[in-house]
C-alpha positions as CSV (number, residue, x, y, z in Angstrom):
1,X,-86.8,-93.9,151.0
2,X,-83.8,-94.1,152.9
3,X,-83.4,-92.3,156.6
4,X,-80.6,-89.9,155.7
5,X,-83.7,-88.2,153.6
6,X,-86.0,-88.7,155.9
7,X,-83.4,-87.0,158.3
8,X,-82.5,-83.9,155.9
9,X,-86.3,-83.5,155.8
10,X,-86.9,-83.7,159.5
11,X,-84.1,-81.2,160.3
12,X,-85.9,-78.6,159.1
13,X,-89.0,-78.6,160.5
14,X,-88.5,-76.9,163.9
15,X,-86.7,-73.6,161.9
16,X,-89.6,-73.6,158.9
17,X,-92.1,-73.8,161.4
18,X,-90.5,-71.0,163.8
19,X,-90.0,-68.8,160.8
20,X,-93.6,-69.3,159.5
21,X,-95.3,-69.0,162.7
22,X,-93.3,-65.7,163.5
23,X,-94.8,-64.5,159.9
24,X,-98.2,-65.3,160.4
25,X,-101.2,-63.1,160.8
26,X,-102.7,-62.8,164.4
27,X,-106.4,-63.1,164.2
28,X,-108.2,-61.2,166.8
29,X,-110.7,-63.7,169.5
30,X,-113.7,-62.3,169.4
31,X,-116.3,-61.9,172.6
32,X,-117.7,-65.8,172.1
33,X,-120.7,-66.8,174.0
34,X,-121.2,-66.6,178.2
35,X,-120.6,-70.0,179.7
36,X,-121.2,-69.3,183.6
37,X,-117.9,-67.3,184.6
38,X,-116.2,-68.2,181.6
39,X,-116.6,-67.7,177.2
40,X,-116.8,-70.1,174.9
41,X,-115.3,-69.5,171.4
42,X,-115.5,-71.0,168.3
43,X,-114.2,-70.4,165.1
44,X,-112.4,-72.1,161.6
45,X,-109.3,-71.6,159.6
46,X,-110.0,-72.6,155.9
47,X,-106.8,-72.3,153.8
48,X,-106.7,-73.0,149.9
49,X,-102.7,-73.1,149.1
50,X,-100.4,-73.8,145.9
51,X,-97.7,-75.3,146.7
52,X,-95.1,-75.6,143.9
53,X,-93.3,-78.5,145.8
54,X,-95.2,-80.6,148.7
55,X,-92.8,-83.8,148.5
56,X,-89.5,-81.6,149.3
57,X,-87.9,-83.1,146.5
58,X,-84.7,-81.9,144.6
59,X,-85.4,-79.6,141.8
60,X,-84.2,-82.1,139.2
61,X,-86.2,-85.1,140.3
62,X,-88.7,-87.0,138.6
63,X,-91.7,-87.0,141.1
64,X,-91.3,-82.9,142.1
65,X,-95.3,-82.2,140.8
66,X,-97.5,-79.3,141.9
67,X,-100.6,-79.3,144.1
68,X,-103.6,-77.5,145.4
69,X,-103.9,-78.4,149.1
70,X,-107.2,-76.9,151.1
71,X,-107.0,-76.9,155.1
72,X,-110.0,-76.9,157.4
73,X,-109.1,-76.1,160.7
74,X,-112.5,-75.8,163.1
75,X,-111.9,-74.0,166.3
76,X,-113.6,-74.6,169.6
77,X,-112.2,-72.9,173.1
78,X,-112.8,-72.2,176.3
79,X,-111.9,-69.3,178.5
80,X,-112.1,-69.3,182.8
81,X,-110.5,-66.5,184.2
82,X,-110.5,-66.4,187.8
83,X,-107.8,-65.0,190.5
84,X,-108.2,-68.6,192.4
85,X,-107.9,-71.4,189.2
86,X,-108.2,-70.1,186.1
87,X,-108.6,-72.6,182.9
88,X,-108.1,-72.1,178.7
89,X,-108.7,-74.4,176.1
90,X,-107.8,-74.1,172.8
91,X,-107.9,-77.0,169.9
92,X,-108.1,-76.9,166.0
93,X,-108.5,-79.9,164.1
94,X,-109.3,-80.9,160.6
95,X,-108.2,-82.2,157.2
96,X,-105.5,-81.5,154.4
97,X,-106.9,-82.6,151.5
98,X,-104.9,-82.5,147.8
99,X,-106.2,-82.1,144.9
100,X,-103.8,-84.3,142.9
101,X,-103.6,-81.4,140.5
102,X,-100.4,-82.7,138.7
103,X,-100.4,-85.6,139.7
104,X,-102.6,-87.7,141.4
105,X,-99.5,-89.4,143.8
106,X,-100.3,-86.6,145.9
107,X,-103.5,-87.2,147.2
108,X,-101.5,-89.7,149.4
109,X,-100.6,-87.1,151.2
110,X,-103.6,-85.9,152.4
111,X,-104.2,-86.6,156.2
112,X,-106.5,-85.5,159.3
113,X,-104.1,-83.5,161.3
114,X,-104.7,-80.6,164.4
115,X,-103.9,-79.3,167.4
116,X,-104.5,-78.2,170.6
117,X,-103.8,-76.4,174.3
118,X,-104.6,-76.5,177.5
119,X,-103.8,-74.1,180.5
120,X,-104.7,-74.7,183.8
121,X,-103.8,-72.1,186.8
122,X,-103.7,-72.1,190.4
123,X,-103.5,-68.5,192.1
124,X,-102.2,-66.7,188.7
125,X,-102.1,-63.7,189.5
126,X,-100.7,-63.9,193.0
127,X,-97.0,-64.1,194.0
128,X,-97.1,-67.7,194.0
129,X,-98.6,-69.4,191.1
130,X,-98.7,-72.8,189.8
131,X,-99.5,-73.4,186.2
132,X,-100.2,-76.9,184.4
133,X,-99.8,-76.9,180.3
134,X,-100.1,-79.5,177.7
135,X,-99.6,-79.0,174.0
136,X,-100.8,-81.5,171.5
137,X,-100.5,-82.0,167.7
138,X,-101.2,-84.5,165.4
139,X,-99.4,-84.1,161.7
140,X,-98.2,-85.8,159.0
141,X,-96.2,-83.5,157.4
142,X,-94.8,-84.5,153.9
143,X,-91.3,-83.3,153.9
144,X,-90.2,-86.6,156.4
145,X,-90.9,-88.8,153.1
146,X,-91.3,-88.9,149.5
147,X,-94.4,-88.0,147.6
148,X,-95.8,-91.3,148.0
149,X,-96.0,-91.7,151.5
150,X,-96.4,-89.7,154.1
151,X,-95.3,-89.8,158.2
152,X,-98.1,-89.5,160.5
153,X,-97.0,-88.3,164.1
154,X,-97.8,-87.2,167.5
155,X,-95.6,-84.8,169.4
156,X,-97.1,-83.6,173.1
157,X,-95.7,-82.0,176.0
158,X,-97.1,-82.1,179.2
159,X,-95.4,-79.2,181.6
160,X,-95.8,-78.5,185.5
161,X,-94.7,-74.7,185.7
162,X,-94.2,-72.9,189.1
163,X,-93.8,-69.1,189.4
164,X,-92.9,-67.1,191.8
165,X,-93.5,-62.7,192.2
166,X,-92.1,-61.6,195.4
167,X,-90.6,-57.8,195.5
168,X,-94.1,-56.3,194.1
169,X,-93.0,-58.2,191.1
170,X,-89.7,-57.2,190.5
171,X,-88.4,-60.1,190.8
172,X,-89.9,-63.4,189.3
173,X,-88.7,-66.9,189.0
174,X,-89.7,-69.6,187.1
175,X,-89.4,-73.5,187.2
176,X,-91.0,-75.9,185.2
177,X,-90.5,-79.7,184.1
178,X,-91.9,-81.1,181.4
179,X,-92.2,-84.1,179.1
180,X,-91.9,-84.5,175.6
181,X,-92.7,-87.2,173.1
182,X,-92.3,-87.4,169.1
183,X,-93.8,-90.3,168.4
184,X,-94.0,-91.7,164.9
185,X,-96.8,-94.2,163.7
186,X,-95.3,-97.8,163.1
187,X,-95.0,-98.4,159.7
188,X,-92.5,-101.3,158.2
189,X,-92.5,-100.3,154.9
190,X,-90.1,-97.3,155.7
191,X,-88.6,-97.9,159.4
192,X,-90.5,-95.0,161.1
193,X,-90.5,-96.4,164.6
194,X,-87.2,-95.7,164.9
195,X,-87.6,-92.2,164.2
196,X,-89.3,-91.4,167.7
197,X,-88.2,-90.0,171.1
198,X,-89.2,-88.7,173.7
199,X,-87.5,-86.2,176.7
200,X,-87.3,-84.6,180.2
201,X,-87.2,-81.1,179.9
202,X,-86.0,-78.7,182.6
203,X,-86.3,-75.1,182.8
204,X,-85.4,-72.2,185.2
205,X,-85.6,-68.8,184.2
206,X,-85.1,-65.5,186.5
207,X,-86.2,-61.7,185.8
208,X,-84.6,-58.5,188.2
209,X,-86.7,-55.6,186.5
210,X,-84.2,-53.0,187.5
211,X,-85.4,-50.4,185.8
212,X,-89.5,-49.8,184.8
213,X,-89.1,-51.7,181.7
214,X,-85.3,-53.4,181.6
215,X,-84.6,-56.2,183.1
216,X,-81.6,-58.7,183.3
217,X,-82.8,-62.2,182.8
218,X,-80.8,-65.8,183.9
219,X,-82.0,-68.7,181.7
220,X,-81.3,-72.0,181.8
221,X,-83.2,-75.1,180.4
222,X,-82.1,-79.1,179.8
223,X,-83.3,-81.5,176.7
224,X,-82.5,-85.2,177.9
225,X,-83.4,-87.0,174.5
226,X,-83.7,-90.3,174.1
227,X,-84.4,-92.8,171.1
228,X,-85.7,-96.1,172.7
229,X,-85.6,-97.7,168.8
230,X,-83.2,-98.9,167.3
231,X,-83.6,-99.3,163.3
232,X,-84.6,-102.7,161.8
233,X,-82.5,-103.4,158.9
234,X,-79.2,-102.2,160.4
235,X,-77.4,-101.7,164.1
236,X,-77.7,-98.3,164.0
237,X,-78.8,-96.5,167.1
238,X,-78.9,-92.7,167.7
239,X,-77.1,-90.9,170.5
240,X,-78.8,-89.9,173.7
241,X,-78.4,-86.3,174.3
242,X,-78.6,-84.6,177.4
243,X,-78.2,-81.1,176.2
244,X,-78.2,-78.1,178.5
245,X,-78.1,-74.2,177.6
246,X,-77.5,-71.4,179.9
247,X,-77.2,-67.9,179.1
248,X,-77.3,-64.4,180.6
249,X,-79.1,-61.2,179.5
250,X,-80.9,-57.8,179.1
251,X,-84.2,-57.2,177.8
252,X,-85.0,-53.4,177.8
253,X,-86.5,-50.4,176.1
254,X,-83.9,-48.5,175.4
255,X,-86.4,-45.6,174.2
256,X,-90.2,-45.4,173.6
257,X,-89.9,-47.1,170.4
258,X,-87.0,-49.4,170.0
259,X,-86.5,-52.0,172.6
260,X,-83.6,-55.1,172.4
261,X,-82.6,-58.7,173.7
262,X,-79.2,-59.5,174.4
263,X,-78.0,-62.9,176.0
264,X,-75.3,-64.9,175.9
265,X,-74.6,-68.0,177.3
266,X,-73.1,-72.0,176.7
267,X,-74.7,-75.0,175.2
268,X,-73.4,-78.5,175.7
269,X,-75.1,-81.5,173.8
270,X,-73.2,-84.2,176.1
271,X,-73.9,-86.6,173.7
272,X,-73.8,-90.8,175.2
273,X,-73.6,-94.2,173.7
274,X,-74.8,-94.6,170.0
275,X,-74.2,-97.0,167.2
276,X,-72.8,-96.5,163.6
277,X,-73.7,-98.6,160.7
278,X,-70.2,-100.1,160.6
279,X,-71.3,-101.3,164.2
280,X,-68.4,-99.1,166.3
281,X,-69.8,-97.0,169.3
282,X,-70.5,-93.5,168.0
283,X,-67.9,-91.5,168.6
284,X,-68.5,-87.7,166.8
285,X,-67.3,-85.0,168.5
286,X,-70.2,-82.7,171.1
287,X,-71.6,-79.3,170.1
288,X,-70.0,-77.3,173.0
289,X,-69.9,-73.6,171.9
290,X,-71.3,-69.9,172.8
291,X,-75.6,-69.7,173.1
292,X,-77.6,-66.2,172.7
293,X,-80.0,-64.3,171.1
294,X,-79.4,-60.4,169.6
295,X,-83.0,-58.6,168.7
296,X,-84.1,-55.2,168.2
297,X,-87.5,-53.9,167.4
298,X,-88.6,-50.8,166.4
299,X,-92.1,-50.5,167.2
300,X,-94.3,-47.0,166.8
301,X,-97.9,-46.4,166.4
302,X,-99.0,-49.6,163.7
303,X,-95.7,-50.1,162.6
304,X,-93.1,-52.8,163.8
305,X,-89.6,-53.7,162.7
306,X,-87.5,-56.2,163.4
307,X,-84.4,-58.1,163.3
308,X,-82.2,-60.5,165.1
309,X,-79.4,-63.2,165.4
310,X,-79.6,-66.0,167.4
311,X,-77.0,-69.1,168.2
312,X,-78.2,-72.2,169.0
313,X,-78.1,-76.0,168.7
314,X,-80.9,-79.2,168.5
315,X,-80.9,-83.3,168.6
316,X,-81.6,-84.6,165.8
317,X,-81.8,-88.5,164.6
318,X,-78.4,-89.6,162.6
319,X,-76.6,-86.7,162.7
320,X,-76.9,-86.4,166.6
321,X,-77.2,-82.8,166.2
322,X,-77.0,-79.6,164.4
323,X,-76.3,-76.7,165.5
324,X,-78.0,-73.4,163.9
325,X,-76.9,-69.7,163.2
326,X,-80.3,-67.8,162.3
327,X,-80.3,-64.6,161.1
328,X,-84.0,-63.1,160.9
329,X,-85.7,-59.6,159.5
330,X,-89.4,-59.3,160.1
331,X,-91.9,-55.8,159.0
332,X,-95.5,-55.4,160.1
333,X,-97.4,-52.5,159.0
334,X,-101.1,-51.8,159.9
335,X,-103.2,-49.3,157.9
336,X,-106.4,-47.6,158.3
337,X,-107.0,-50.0,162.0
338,X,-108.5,-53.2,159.3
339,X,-105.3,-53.7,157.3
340,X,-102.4,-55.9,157.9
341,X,-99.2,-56.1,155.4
342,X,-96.1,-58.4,156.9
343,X,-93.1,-59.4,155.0
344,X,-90.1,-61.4,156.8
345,X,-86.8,-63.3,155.3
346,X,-84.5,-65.8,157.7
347,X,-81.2,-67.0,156.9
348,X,-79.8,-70.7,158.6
349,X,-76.3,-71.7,158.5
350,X,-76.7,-75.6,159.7
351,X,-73.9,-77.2,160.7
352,X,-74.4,-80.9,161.7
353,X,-72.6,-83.7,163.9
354,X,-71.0,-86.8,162.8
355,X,-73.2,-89.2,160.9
356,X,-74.0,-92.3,162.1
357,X,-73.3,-94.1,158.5
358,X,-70.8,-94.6,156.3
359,X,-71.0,-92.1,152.7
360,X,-68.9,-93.0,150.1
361,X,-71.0,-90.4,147.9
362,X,-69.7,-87.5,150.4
363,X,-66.5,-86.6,152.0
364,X,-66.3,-84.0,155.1
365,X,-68.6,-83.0,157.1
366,X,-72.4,-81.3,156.6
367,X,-73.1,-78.2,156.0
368,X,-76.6,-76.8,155.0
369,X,-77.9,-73.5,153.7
370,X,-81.7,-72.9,154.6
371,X,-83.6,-70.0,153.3
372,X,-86.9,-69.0,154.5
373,X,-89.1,-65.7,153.3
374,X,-92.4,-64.0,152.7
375,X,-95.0,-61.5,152.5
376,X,-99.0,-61.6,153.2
377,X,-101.5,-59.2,153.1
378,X,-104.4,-59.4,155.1
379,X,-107.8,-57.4,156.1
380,X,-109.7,-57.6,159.1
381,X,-113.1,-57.6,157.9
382,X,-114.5,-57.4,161.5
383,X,-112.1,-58.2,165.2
384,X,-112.9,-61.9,164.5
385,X,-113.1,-62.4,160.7
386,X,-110.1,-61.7,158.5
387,X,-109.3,-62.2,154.7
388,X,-105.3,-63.1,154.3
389,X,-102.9,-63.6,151.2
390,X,-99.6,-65.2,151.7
391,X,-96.7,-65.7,149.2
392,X,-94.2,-68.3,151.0
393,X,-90.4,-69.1,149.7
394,X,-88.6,-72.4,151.6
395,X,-85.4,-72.8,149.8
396,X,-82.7,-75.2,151.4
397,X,-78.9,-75.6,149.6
398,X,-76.7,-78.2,150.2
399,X,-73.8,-80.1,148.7
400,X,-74.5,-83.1,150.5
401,X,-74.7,-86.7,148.8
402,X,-77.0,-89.5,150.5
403,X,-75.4,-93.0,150.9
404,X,-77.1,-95.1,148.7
405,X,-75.2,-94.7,145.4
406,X,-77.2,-92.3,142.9
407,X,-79.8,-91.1,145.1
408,X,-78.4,-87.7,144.9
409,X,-78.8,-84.8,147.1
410,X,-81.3,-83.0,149.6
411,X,-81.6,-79.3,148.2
412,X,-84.8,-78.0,147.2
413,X,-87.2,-75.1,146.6
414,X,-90.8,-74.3,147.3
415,X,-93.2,-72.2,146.6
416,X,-95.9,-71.4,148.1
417,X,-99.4,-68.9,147.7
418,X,-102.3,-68.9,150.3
419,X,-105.1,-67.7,150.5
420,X,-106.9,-67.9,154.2
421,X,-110.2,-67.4,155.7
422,X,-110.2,-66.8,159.4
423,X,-113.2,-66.8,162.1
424,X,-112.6,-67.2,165.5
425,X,-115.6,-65.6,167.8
């Protein structure tokens, strides 16, 4: 499979993600078992889903087949609170099987995958406090390759946080630097290696809580990405970026019920070196435009409504970048205290940098569609057990033609039902 696929799948992963993670339900912790000062909690996620699509191919492509897919997620944490040096654990990991149900292909895509957190704090409740994070997962997500392979990779980020409350906490500062790495398994066969990178991150943000529950906010955070491969059938090499955002804002309750996020700001992708195919020095043109976020929730007794814009842009290999309009409408409902019912819809306009190849299958520059949506149902049997249903849409439209004559293009659909079983005591 060639990498401008690979690409068009990869792109999309940080929004589907986002946009399913926002939809998903939150299970309740329950008490867990005494350990000294501290709890220790344990749990599974068992998930049986059809998925109408689990290679992300095109609609009219010979290998789009079906599939059952069951998850096993087993849950272990561990909770120390303490005003001196608190400490949290949380992992998950387990397997994604396929069943091969219409074809048997698909069982190649069935991996050991998982997560998992950790939190350590020094003085977190005081006016100075100094927190140390690392987030780990471990994936092979089939939508970076074709239905007979699969991508297995680690992404981590390890993040030195320090905060600051002086005021009686009406002020508060934080700075933080961390660093990133997506690192793809070595494999020959399909070039992943060069898919990797890894980054320094930077980020400051400050609160002034003028009013009991408004506050104007000053972000600012930097992504300096680099790709230290280069692929091995051509001279193509990806662009560093060195991307920086800053914006300005208000996040208030405007009344009891409905509260809203407004920020504006600038992003810059300051984009260096780079290699084309042809073997020129990249030379596509920087994403330099407005940043921000628009939100307003209505939230009263068990019910919740929500919806948004927000502006934004991300590295990404071959294209350098994209940047992303995101419209988003979210609706939680609770019923009798043991019900949940959610339903959400998101809305990308994509709109990518130069590519780093020659297409004589497409003329102009990319420009995607992604469509996102959903509904679940779900019912807390007790605080710590819950019974979920999920219906799932991803739906992605593009006119855009790979470079290798006939391959076609990189729109698809998927569906997508699940049914979950959640403990976590």
């Amino acid at each position: 499979m060639n990498k401008t696929h690979i690409c068009a799948r990869l792109c999309f992963i940080i929004i589907a993600v986002l946009v399913m993670g926002a939809s998903g339900h939150a299970w309740a912790r329950g008490d867990g078992i005494k350990a000294g000062s501290g709890r220790l909690h344990f749990g599974l996620d068992l998930e049986l889903t059809f998925d109408s699509n689990p290679g992300y191919f095109p609609s009219g492509n010979e290998n789009k087949y079906f599939d059952l897919m069951m998850r096993t997620r087993p849950i272990i944490g561990l909770d120390f609170p303490s005003d001196a040096v608190s400490f949290s654990l949380d992992g998950k990991v387990g397997y994604d099987y396929y069943f091969g149900i219409d074809n048997s292909l698909t069982k190649r895509l069935s991996s050991v995958s998982g997560e998992a957190g950790l939190k350590l704090g020094f003085n977190p409740n005081g006016q100075f406090s100094v927190f140390v994070t690392d987030d780990f997962a471990r994936t092979s997500d089939p939508r970076y390759t074709s239905l007979t392979g699969r991508f297995d990779r680690t992404d981590n980020e390890a993040k030195l946080l320090f905060q600051i409350k002086p005021g009686g906490g009406a002020l508060m500062f934080d700075l933080a630097y961390g660093f990133w790495l997506d690192w793809f398994d070595d494999n020959p066969d399909i070039d992943s290696r060069s898919l990797s990178s890894y980054a320094h991150r930077a980020y400051f943000s400050g609160k002034w809580k003028f009013l009991p529950k408004t506050a104007l906010s000053l972000d600012f955070d930097a992504d300096i990405r680099r790709y230290p491969y280069g692929s091995r059938t051509s001279d193509i090499r990806n662009p560093d970026v060195n991307g920086i955002r800053a914006t300005i804002g208000l996040i208030g309750q405007i009344s009891p019920s409905i509260s809203l996020i407004i920020k504006a700001g600038y992003g810059d992708s300051l984009l260096s070196g780079g290699i084309r195919d042809t073997g020129d020095a990249y030379a596509g043109k920087n994403y330099r435009s407005v940043v921000g976020q628009a939100e307003m929730s209505y939230k009263a007794a068990t019910t919740l409504f929500q919806f948004g814009y927000t502006r934004n842009f991300q590295p990404v290999m071959l294209f350098a970048y994209f940047g992303q309009d995101h419209f988003y409408l979210r609706f939680k409902q609770q019923l009798a205290g043991r019900f949940d019912l959610t339903a959400d819809v998101g809305f990308d306009l994509l709109g990518y940098g130069q590519a780093l190849f020659e297409n004589t299958n497409y003329n102009g520059n990319r420009f995607d569609y992604f469509l996102t949506g959903g509904a679940g149902f779900a019912y807390h049997i007790l605080d710590w057990i819950t019974l979920a249903l999920d219906y799932r849409i991803q739906s992605l439209f593009s006119d855009y033609q790979q470079p290798l004559a006939g391959s076609g293009g990189v729109d698809y659909i998927k569906h997508m039902v699940i049914f979950r079983v959640g403990l976590d005591y």
